[in-house]
N, C-alpha and C positions, 0 to 999 in steps of 0.2 A: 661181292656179287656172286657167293655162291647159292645156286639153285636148290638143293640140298638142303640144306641150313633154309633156307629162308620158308620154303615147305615144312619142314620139321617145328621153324616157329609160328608160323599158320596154325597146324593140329593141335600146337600146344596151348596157343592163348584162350585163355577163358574169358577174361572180361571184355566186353564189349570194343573194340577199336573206336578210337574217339572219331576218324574220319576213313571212311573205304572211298577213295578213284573206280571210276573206270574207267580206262580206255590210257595207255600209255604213249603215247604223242607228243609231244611240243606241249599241250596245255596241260593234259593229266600229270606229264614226271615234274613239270614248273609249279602245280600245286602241290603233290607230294614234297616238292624241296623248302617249299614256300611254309607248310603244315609242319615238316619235322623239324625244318628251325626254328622254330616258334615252341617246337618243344611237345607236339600233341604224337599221339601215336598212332601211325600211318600205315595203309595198306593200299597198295596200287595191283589192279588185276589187268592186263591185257592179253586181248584174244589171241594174238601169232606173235609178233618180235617188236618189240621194243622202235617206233619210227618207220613200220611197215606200210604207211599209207602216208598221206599228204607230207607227215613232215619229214621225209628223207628226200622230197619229189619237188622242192622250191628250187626256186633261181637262184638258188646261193647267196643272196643278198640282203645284208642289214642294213636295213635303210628308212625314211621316212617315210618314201615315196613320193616322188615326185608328180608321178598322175593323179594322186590325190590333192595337191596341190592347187592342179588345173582344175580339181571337181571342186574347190573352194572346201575341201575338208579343213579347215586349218587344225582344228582340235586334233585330230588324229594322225597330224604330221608332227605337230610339236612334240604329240607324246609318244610316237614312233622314236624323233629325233634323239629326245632322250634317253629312250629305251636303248637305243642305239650305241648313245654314250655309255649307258652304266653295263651294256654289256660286253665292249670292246674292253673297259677296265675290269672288268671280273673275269673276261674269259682272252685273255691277251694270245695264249697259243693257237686259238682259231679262230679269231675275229679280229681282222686286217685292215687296215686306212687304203682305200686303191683312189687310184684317180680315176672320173670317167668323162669319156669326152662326147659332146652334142657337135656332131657336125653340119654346118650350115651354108646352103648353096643361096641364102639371100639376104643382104643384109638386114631385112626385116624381121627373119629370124634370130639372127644376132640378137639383135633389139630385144624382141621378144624371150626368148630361152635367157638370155644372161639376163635380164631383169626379172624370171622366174625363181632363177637360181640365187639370184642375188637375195631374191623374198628367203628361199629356202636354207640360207645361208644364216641369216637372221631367225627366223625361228627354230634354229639349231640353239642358239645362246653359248655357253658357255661350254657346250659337250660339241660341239664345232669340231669336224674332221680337217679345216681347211676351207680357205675364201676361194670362191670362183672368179675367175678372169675370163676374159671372152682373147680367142685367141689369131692369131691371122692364118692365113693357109699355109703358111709354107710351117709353122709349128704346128698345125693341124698334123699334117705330112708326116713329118718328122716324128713324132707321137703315135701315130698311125698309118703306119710307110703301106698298111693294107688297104684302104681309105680310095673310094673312085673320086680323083680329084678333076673332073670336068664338071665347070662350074660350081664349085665350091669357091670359099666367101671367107673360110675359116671356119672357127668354130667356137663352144665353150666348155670350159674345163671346168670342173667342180670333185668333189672328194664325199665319197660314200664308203658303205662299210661290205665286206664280206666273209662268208664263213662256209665252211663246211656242215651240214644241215647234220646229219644223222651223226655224225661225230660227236658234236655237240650236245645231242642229243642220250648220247650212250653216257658223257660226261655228266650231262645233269642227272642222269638216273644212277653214278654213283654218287655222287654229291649227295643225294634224298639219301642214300643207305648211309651212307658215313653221316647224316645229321640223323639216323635213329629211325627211318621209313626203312618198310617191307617194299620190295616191289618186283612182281612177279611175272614175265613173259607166260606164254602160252600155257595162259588161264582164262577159259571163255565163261563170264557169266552168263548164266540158264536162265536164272530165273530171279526175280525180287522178293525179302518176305517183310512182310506186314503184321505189326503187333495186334492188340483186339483193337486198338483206336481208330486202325486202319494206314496208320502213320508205317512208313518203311523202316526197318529196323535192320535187315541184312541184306544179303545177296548168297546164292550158290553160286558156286561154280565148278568148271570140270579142268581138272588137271591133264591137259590135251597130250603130254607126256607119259602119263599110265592112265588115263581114262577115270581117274577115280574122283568122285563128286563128293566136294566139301562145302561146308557152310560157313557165314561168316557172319557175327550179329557184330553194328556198326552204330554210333552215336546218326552218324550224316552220312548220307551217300552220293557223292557228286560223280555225275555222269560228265564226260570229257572225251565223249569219244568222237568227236568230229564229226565227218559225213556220216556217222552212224548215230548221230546223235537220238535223232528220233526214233530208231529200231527201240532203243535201251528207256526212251519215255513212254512206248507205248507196253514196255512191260510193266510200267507203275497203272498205267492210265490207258487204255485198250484202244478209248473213243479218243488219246488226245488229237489235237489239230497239226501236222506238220508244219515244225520252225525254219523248218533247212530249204533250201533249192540248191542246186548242184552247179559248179561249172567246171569244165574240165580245162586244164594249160599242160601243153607239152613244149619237152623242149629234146633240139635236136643237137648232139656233138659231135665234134669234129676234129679233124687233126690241126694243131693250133699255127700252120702256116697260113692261114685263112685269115690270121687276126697275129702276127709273130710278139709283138710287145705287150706289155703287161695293164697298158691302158683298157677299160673297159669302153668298148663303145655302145651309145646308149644313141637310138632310134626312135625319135621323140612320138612319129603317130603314125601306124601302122593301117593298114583298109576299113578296120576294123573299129579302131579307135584307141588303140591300145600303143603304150611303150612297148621297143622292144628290145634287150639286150644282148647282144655279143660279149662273153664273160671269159677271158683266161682263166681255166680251175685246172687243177692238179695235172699239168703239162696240155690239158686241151682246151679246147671252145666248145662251151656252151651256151647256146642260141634258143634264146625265147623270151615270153610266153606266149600261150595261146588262151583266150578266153571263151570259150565254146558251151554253152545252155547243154548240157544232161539231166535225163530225167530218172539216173539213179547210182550211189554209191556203189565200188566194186572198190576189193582190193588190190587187181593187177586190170585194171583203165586200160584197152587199147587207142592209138593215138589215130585219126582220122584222118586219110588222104587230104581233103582240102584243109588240115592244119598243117600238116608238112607241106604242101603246095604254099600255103602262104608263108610260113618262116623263109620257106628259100627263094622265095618270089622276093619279098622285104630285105632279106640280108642279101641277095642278089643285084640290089641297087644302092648300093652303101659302099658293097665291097669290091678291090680290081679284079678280086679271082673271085668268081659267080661256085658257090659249092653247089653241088649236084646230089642227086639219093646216092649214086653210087660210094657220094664221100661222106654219107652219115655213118659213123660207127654204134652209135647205141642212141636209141630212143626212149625217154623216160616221163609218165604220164601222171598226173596227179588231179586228183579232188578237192577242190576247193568249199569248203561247206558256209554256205552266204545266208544271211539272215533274208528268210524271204517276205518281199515288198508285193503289196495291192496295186503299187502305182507304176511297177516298171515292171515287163521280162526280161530285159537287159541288163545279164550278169555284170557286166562289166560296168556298169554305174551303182551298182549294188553297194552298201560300203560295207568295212573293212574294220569297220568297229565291232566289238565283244557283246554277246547278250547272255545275262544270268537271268537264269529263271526256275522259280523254284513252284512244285505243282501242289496237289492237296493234299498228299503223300508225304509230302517232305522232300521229295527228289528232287535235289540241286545241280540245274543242268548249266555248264559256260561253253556257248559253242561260236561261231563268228571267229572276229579278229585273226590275227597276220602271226607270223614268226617271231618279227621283232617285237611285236607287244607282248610277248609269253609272261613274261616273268609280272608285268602290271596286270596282264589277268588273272593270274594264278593268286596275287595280294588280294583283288578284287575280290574274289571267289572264296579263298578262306576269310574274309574279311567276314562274308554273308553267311558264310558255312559255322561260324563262331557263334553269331547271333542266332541260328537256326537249331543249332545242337546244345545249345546256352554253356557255352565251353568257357574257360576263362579269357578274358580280355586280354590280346598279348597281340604288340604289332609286329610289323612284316620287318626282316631282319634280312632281305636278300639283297636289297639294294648296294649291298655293302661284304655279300657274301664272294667269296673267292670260289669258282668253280671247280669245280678235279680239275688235274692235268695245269693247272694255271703255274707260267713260268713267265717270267721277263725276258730269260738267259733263251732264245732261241736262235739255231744256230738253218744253214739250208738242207739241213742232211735229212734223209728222206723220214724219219722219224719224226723230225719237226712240231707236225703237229697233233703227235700224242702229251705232246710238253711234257711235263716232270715223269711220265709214263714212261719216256724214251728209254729213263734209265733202267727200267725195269725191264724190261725188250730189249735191250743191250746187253742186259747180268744173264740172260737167255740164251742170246749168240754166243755167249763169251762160256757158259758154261757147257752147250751144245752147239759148236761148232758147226753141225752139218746144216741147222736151222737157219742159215745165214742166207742160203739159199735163193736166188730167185723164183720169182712164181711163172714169170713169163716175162718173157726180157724185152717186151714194149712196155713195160710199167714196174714202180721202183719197188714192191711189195714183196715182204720173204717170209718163208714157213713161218718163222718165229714171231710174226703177227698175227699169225691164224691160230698157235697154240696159245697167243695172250689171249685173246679174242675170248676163247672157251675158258680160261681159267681164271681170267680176271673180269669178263664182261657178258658172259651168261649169254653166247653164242651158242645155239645150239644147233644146227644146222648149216648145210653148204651156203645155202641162201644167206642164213644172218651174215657169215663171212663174209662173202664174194658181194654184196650188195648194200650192210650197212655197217658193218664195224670195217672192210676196205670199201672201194668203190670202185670196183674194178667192172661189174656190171654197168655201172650207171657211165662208166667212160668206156667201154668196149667192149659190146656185148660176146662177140664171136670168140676174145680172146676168153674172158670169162667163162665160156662153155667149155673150154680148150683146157683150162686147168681146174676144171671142175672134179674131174674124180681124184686127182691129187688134192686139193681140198678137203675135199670128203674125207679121204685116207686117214687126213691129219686131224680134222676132227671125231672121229671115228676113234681113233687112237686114244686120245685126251676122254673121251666118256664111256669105253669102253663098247664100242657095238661093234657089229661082226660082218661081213661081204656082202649078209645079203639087205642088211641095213645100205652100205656104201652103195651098191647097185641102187639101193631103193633113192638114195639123195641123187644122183647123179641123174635119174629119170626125171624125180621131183623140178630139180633144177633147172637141166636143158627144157623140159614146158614153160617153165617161169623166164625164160629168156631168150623166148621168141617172139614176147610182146617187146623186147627193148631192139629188136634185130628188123630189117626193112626187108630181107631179103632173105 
């Protein structure tokens, strides 16, 4: 993952790349890993870092979905569920078995939720986290000693997945380099080029690091850029029609005496219509989401008074201790990009399934679908991207592919979940001592993650740091402003820039984490 290098073999390739990405998200680095196992030669362009939008900004959760369920998706649960299974076995150091619990003040509910779960259990098959039981209250309790137990009935227990979003994210995009893909952070394409057939044959873009504009001739060009999907089709296509409609979900964190055990509590239907989750993640709680109709893509989403009104209205009545704004530590907002419908404006029934669409250009667009289905539409995608660019016939080899950092052997030690990484982050401590260091002693993070960061993971900035190779913004915004020029410092150091560079990240920063602050 060095930056360097992978620029230097940009300039130098002359033949055409059999497949250029754009947009490096969840969908874009799943097709790149999906493209270079298979053996083709890859190049991924994204405009700022690597998981800067939607997909560092989910609910932490591998799962079916259980609201889909209730929408009668079945299709798109089962292949969730699977998805679920094969990437809890590929990617075992960040993707967890947790329990989560539905608590229920009527017996009818009972009835109801454990006979849903019961469906959900079953169309799990064989990649099954665990059978659900319907549970009595005083294990309800017990389970969740945080739990407002007047008039509750009990509850039910069920077993879903979860993970760290941009971690895994940063994983899968070594994964694509180590199977033979290029893939490049803040690279924004300009503009599309067209052969005489009219058919798209490249892309420029600008090296948002020295400003200098390169070109890139490309067998196929898949756009993957999520909420931004349409920006990047109407550079093929001026007059297209917009595919996208926008919804926005925040979520709010909290210090985890709000929720103390490791059970997840899941809040079956919210005013709105919506689930909604209380999540133990990396020592806090994180509570959401929120489904809210926008009428446009941004890369830092402010999050809207009557969305935080309703999180702590809803988790306010679930929980014995009612959290308040004053106990949100960071607020974190994301874009949901939904295939848009004639028959409904209501995000939130919209579904969750994947659309490829290729225009008269050639331009192969996959935009739609969830987290957990990444890796089946990233198959998808080069599946049609094969047949498009007439490449050689050669199936999807991910299903079975082991992701970076994948370790069995993990132990609780704050390293954990870099998996096989740790030991490389340890041979750092152990060689520089002072790196041992904490960053701030409300959270377990030390220098010597911030120098891996830039040296193995193409961190180029405070932000990349502080937001998605740690997570230190996205669980406490204030403290994250706090060791932000030490940050900087250390990154600074590793790429060589100078004071007034540091000065200029620490500005950059504290603006970008006012949107995650209430106050």
């Amino acid at each position: 993952m060095d930056r360097y290098e992978i620029l230097n073999r940009i300039k130098t390739h002359e033949e055409p790349w059999d497949i250029v990405i754009i947009g490096g998200g969840a969908t874009g680095i799943g097709c790149a890993v999906d493209a270079a196992a298979r053996g083709f030669d890859v190049l991924l362009l994204e405009q700022h870092d690597f998981g800067k939008g939607t997909s560092s900004r989910s609910t932490k959760l591998v799962h079916g979905g259980v609201r889909y369920l209730a929408q009668g998706n079945i299709k798109l649960v089962r292949e969730a569920l699977k998805e679920r299974g094969i990437l809890y076995r590929n990617a075992p150091h960040l993707v967890k078995k947790t329990a989560f619990i539905v608590p229920c003040y009527s017996l009818w509910q009972k009835v109801f939720y454990g006979t849903g779960l019961k469906i959900y259990d079953l169309l799990s098959g064989k990649y099954s986290f665990g059978k659900s039981r319907l549970l009595a209250a005083t294990e309800t309790i017990e389970r969740l000693p945080s739990i407002k137990t007047k008039g509750l009935r009990g509850g039910v227990l069920y077993f879903d997945g979860q993970f760290d979003d941009s971690r895994l994210l940063i994983n899968l995009a070594t994964t694509a380099q180590e199977q033979g893909a290029d893939v490049l952070n803040y690279a924004k394409v300009d503009s599309l080029i067209k052969g005489q057939a009219g058919q798209i044959a490249g892309v420029v873009f600008e090296d948002l690091e020295s400003s200098e504009k390169l070109t890139v001739k490309a067998k196929v060009i898949i756009n993957a850029t999520g909420a931004f999907s349409d920006s990047i089709r109407k550079l093929s296509d001026a007059g297209a029609e917009n595919i996208i409609t926008f919804s926005q979900g925040i979520h709010l964190v909290f210090d985890r005496k709000f929720l103390s055990r490791d059970c997840v509590l899941m809040i079956p239907k919210t005013s709105d219509g919506r689930v909604l989750f209380a999540i133990p993640w990396h020592g806090h709680l994180v509570v959401g989401t929120t489904d809210t109709p926008t009428d446009k893509a941004e890369l830092e989403p402010k999050a809207l008074d009557a969305e935080i009104d309703l999180i702590l209205e809803t988790a306010g009545n679930y929980l014995s201790e009612i959290p308040k704004r004053s106990d949100i530590l960071s607020i974190f907002v994301g874009i949901r990009p939904l295939i848009r419908s004639e028959r409904t404006k209501k995000t939130s029934t919209l579904s969750r399934e994947h659309l490829i669409e290729i225009d008269e250009a050639g331009l192969l667009t996959i935009t739609g679908g969830k987290w957990t289905t990444y890796r089946k539409m990233a198959e998808d995608t080069i599946d049609r991207a094969i047949i498009q660019a007439d490449l050689p016939s050669r199936k999807s080899a991910t299903a079975d592919l082991k992701i970076h950092g994948y370790s069995e052997n993990l132990s609780s030690e704050d390293l954990a979940i870099y998996g096989s990484d740790a030991d490389g982050i340890q041979a750092l401590i152990d060689e520089r001592p002072e790196l041992k260091k904490k960053l701030h002693k409300d959270l377990p993070y030390c220098e010597a993650e911030i120098v891996w960061s830039v040296t193995n993971e193409m961190a180029q900035t405070a932000e990349d740091v502080l937001a998605r190779r740690t997570r230190v913004l996205f669980l406490n915004a204030q403290a994250a402003i706090d060791i932000a020029p030490r940050v900087a410092e250390i990154v600074a150091k590793e790429l060589g820039r100078d004071s007034e560079w540091i000065a200029a990240q620490v500005a950059d920063f504290n603006e970008v984490a006012q949107n995650y602050k209430l106050f």
